[in-house]
C-alpha positions in Angstrom: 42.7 35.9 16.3 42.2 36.8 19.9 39.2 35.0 22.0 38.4 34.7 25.5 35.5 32.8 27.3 34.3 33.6 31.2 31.7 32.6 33.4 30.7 36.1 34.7 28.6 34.3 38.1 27.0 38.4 37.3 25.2 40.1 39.9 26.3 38.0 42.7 30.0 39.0 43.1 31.2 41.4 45.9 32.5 44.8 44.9 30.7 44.0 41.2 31.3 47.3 39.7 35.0 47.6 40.4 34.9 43.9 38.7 32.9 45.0 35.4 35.7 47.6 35.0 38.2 45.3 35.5 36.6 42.9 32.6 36.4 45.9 30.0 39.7 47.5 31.1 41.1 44.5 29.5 38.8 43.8 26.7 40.2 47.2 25.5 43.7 46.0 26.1 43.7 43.1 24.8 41.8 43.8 21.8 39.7 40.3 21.4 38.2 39.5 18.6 35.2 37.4 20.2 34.6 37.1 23.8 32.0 34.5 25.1 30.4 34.8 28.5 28.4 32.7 30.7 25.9 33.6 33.6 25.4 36.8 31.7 22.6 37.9 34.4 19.0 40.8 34.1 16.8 41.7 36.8 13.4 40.7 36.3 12.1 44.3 37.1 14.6 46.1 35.2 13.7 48.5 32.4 13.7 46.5 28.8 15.7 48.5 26.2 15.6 46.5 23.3 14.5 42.9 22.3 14.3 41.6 25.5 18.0 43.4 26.8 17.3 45.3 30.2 19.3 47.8 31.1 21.2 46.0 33.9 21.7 43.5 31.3 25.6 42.6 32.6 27.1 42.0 28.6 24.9 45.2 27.7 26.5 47.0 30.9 29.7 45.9 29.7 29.9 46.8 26.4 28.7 50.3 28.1 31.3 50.4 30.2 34.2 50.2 26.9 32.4 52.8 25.1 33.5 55.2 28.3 37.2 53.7 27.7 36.2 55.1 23.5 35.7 51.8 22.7 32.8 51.0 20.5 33.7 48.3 18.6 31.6 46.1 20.1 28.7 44.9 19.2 26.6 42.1 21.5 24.0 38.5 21.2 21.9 37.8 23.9 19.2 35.5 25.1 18.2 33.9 27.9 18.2 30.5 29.0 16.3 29.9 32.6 15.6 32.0 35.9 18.3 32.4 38.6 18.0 33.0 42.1 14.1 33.3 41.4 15.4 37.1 40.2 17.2 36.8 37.7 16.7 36.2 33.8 20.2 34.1 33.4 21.8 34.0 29.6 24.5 33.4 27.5 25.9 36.6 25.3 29.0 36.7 22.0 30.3 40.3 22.0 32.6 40.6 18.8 34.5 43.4 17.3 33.5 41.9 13.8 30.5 42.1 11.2 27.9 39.6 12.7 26.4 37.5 9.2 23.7 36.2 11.8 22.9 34.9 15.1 21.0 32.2 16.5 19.9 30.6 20.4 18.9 27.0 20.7 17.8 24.7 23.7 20.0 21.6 24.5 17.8 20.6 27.3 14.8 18.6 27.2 13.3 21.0 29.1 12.3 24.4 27.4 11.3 26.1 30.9 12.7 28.9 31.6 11.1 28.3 35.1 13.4 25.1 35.8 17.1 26.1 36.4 18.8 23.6 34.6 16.8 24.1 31.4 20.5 25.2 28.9 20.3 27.3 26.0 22.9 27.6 23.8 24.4 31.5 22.3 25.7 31.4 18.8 26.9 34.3 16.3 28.4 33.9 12.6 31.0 36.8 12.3 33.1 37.8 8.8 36.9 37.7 9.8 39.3 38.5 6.6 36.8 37.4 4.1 36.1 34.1 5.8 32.7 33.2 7.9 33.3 31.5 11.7 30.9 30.5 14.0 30.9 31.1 17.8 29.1 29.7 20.6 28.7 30.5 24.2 27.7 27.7 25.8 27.0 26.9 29.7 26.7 23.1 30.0 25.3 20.8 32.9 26.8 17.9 34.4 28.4 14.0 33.7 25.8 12.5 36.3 22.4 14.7 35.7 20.0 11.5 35.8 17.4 14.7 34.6 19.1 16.1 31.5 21.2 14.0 30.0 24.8 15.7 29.8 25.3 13.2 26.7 22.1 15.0 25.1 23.1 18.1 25.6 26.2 17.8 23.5 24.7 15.6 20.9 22.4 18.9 20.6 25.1 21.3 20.3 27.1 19.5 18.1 24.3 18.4 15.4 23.3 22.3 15.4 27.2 23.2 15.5 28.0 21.2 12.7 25.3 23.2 10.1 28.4 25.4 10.1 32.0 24.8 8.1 34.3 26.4 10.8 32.7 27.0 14.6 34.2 27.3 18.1 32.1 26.0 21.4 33.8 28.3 24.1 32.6 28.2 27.6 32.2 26.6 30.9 31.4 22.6 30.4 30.9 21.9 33.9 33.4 18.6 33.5 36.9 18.3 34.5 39.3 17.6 31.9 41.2 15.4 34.8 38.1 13.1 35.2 38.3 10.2 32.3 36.0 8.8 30.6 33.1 11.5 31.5 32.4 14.8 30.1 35.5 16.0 28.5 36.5 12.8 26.9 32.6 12.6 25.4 33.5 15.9 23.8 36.4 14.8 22.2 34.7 11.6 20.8 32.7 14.5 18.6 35.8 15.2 17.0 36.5 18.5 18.5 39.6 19.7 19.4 41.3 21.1 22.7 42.5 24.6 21.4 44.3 24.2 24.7 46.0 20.9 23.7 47.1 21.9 20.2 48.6 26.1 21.6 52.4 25.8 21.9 52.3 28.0 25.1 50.4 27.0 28.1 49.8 27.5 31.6 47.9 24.3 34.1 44.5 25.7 32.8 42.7 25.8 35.9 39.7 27.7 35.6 37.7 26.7 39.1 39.6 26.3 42.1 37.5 24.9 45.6 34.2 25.2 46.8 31.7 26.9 44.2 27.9 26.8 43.2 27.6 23.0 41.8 31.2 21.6 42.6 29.7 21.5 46.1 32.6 20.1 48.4 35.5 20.5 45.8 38.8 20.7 47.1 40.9 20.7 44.0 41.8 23.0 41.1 39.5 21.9 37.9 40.1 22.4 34.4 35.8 22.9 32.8 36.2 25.9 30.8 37.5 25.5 27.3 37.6 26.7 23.7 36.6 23.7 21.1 36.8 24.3 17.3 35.9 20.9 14.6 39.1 22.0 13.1 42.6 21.8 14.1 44.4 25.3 13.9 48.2 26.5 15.2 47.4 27.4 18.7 50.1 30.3 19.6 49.3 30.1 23.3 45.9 29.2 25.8 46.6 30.9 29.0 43.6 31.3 32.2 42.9 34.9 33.0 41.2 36.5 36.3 43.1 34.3 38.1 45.3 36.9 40.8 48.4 35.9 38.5 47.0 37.1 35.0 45.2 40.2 36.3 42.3 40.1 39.0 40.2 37.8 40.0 36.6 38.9 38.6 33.8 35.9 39.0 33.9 32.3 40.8 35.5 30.9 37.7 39.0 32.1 36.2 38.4 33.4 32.3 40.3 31.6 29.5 42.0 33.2 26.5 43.6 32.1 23.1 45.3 33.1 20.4 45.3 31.2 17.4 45.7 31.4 13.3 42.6 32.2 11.7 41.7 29.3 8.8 42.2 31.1 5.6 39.7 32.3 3.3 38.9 30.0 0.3 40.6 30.3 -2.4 
C-alpha cells in the first residue's frame, strides 16, 4: 500500500499551475493508494459544483487535472475547516483510488468558527482495500504552546474519534517537530500511535519544512511535522519526503511525505 500526505499552502504558491501538474504527474506515476492533503484551498466567489466543492476547489482541480493524464481512479472528501486570507474557504481533502465505505469531518477545536483561523477540522474516509476496511485521516494540527486551543485537546479529539475504528492512519502536517521532546510529537506517541517513519526499513532525514514559513516564524532549521501515524504496527518498506528538489520538485512551503507499507490482512 502506497500513501502520501502534503500540505498543498494552495492558491498562494508562485507559478501554481505548473505546480498542480507537477502533483498529479506523479500521483499517476506513483500510483498511491490514498493521498491526504492539507490547506486544500476555494475562493469564496467561486462557482459551487456540488456539496459545497467550488470549482477552484484545489483537490477537485487536481483530481481534474489526472483525468487529462486518463486517470480517473480517483475519487475525493472534502470539507472545510475555517477562512484563510479573509478569501479563502481552507479544508482538508482524502482522494483514494479505492471504494470509499464512508466518510466523515469533525472539529478538534473548541472553537467551531469557521470565521476564526485556528478553528481545526479533521478529514476522514473509510476505504475497502483487499477485503479489509482502513480508515484515513487528513489532519492539519495547531501548535505545542496555543494558550487558545489546547494542542493536547486537539489530539485527545482525534484520537477518541480515531479510535471508533479497528485499523486508521492520521497523515498530515502536526505543526510539532519530532526533534523537540517532550511536546507535540512525543504527546502523540503517548496515544499509542506509531511512527510509520520509525518502524520503514528505508529512510531518508524526513524533513518536511525547512526555514522561515507561515507559523514557524523565525525558523532557521530543517523540521520534521508531517507524518503518517497508524494504532497498529505494520512492516514499513520505506518513508521517504517528496517535493523536496531531491525527490522531484518542490511544489508547496512544506515538502510531501510518502510510504509504503504492508496492508494488515483481512480477517480470517
Amino acid at each position: 500500500m502506497k500513501l502520501l500526505t502534503l500540505n498543498c499552502h494552495s492558491w498562494q504558491e508562485e507559478n501554481q499551475w505548473e505546480k498542480i501538474r507537477t502533483i498529479a504527474q506523479v500521483i499517476d506515476e506513483n500510483d498511491y493508494d490514498v493521498i491526504a492533503l492539507q490547506e486544500v484551498s476555494q475562493h469564496v466567489d467561486s462557482t459551487e459544483l456540488y456539496g459545497g466543492v467550488k470549482d477552484d476547489n484545489f483537490a477537485y482541480v487536481l483530481v481534474e487535472e489526472l483525468k487529462k493524464r486518463g486517470n480517473d481512479r480517483y475519487s475525493m472528501v472534502w470539507d472545510v475547516a475555517h477562512l484563510g486570507y479573509d478569501v479563502y474557504e481552507e479544508g482538508l481533502a482524502i482522494l483514494t483510488k479505492h471504494p470509499v465505505v464512508s466518510t466523515e469531518s469533525f472539529y478538534i477545536t473548541k472553537s467551531e468558527d469557521t470565521s476564526f483561523w485556528k478553528t481545526r477540522k479533521v478529514v476522514g474516509a473509510t476505504i475497502r482495500y483487499l477485503e479489509k476496511e482502513m480508515t484515513f485521516y487528513s489532519c492539519h494540527l495547531g501548535w505545542w504552546d496555543d494558550e487558545e486551543e489546547s494542542y493536547k485537546d486537539q489530539v485527545d479529539r482525534l484520537v477518541k474519534k480515531a479510535g471508533n475504528h479497528e485499523v486508521y492512519f492520521l497523515l498530515g502536517d502536526f505543526n510539532n517537530d519530532a526533534g523537540k521532546e517532550g511536546e507535540g510529537y512525543d504527546y502523540l506517541l503517548s496515544k499509542e500511535l506509531v511512527d510509520t517513519y520509525t518502524l520503514a526499513m528505508a529512510t531518508d532525514d524526513g524533513t518536511t519544512v525547512v526555514g522561515d514559513i507561515a507559523g514557524w516564524d523565525g525558523n532557521e532549521k530543517g523540521l520534521r511535522i508531517d507524518y503518517i501515524f497508524s494504532n497498529i504496527s505494520l512492516p514499513v518498506h520505506g518513508s521517504n519526503v517528496i517535493f523536496n528538489s531531491k525527490n522531484k520538485p518542490v511544489v508547496s512551503d512544506h515538502f510531501g511525505v510518502e510510504v509504503i507499507l504492508e496492508s494488515p490482512l483481512p480477517k480470517s
